[in-house]
N, C-alpha and C positions, 0 to 999 in steps of 0.2 A: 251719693247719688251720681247719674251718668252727666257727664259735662258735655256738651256737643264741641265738636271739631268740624274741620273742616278742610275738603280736599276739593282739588280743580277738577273740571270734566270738560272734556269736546263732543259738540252733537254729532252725530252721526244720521246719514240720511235714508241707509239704506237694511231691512233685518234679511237673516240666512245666514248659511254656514259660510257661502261663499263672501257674502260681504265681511263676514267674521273672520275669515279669515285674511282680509285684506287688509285690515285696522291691525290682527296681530303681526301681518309684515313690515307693516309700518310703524311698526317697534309701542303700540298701544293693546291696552286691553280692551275688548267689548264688554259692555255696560248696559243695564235696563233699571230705568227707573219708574214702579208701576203702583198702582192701587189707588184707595181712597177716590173711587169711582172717577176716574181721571183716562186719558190717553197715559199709554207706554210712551216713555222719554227713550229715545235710543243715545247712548253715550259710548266715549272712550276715556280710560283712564291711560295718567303718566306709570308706569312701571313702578318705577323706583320707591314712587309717593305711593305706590299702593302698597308693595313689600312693607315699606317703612311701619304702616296699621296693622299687616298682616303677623309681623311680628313681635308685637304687645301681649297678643293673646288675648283682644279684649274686643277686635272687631265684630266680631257677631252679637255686639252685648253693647256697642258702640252707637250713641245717636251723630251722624253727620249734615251739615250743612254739603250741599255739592253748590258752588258756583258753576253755571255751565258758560261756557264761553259764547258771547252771543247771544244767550238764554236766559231765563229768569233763575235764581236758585232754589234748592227745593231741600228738604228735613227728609231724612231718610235714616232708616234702621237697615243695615245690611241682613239679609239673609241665606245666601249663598254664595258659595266662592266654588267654583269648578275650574280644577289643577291637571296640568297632563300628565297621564297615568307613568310616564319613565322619568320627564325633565321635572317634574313637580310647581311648573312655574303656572301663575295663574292664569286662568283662558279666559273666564269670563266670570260675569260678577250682579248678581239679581240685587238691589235695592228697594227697597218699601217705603213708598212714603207713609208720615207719619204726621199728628198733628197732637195737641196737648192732650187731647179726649182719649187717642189710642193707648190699647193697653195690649201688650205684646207676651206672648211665652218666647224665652232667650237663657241660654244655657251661661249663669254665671260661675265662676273660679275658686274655689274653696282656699283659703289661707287658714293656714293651723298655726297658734299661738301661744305662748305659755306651756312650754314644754318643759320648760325648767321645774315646774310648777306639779308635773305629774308625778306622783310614787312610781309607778310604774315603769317609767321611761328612765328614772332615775335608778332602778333596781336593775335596769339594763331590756327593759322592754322595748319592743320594734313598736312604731305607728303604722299600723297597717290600713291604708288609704281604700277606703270602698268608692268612693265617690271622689273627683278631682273636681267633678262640678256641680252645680244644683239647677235645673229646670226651674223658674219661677215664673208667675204671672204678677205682671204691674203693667202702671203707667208710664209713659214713654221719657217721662223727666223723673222717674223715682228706681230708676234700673240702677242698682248700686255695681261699685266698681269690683266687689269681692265678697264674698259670702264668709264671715268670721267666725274659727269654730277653737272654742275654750277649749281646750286638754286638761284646766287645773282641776286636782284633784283626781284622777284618775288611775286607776293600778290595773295592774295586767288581769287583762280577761274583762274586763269595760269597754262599752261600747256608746261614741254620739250618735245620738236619734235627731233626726230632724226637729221633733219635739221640742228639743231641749234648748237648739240653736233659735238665738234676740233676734229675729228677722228685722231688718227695719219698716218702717210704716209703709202701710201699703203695698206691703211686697209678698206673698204667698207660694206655700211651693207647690208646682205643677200635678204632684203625687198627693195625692190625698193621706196613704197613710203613712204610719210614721218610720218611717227605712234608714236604715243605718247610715253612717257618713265613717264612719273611721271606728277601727277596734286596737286594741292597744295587747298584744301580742306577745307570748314570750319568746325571748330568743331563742333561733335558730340551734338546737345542739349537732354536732358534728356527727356524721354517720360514721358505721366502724371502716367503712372502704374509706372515705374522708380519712380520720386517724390515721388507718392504716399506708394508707400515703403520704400526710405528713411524716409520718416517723420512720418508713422506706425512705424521703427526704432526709431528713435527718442520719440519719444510718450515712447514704453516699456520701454525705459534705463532708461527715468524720471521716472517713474510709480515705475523701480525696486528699485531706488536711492532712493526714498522717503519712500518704504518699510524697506529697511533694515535701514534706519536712528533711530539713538536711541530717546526713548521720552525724552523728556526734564523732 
């Protein structure tokens, strides 16, 4: 299940683009923390400290604590990160608050396991990934950190169905029916232009090998 973290925030006093972009020259990102029939918090985050959650791959799926400097703290599910479209760095960032009652849809992470374990994969079959993530509905302290998907037993040309994946308690997927997650695939054969360029390859290295050989 989801652990809460926790990251610092600076109020900010003023909303628009132009005050947005004043927090971003001053080396911070702009922040809003909203909902649960509340006023909008206006915030700025540390950079670094935000990269640092952004690169887990788990912030959107993430419950946080924000201490605001000067401010009270507040429980929040992030729900948007907007990146500029060349530098990719991020610009601004929606937060939700949240409370035990809420129950969120949040796109979690598929980890595939026991591969050892599949015929298929062992016969030399590819895991062909349909899904990297799973849309679920739960509560806000029951958002697990990976969505686990068994491979054992499996040979090529099998497919995981949502069906078949141990959800844990109180966790539902956002899709109603039951939609594939991974098919187990046979390997790639080589096309005859393929071949026929490896063995044109082949052909030159001999041709060059027997060039530079000294005469006897």
């Amino acid at each position: 299940m989801s652990t809460t973290h926790t990251i610092s925030a600076e109020l900010r006093d003023r909303a628009g683009k132009g005050a947005a972009r004043a927090v971003r020259r001053a080396g911070r990102v702009p922040a809003v923390i909203y909902g649960d029939k509340k006023d909008a918090v206006l915030i700025s985050l540390e950079p670094r400290e935000l990269r640092k959650q952004l690169i887990t791959g788990h912030f959107l799926s993430t419950v946080y604590t924000v201490e605001v400097a000067g401010g009270k703290s507040e429980r929040v599910l992030p729900r948007e990160v907007q990146f500029h479209p060349v530098t990719d760095i991020p610009e601004h960032v929606d937060l939700m608050r949240v409370s035990k009652s809420t129950r969120a849809h949040v796109h979690v992470p598929c980890a595939f396991f026991n591969e050892e374990a599949s015929p298929g994969i062992k016969r030399g079959g590819v895991l062909n990934v349909v899904r990297h993530e799973i849309e679920v509905v739960c509560g806000i302290d029951e958002i697990p950190e990976e969505i686990q998907i068994d491979l054992t037993g499996l040979d090529i040309g099998d497919s995981v169905h949502i069906g078949a994946v141990n959800l844990p308690k109180g966790v539902k997927p956002a899709i109603e029916r039951d939609f594939t997650i991974a098919t187990i695939v046979a390997p790639k054969l080589k096309s005859d232009a393929e071949e026929a360029a490896i063995a044109a390859g082949a052909a030159e290295a001999a041709e060059a090998a027997e060039t530079e050989s000294p005469e006897d």
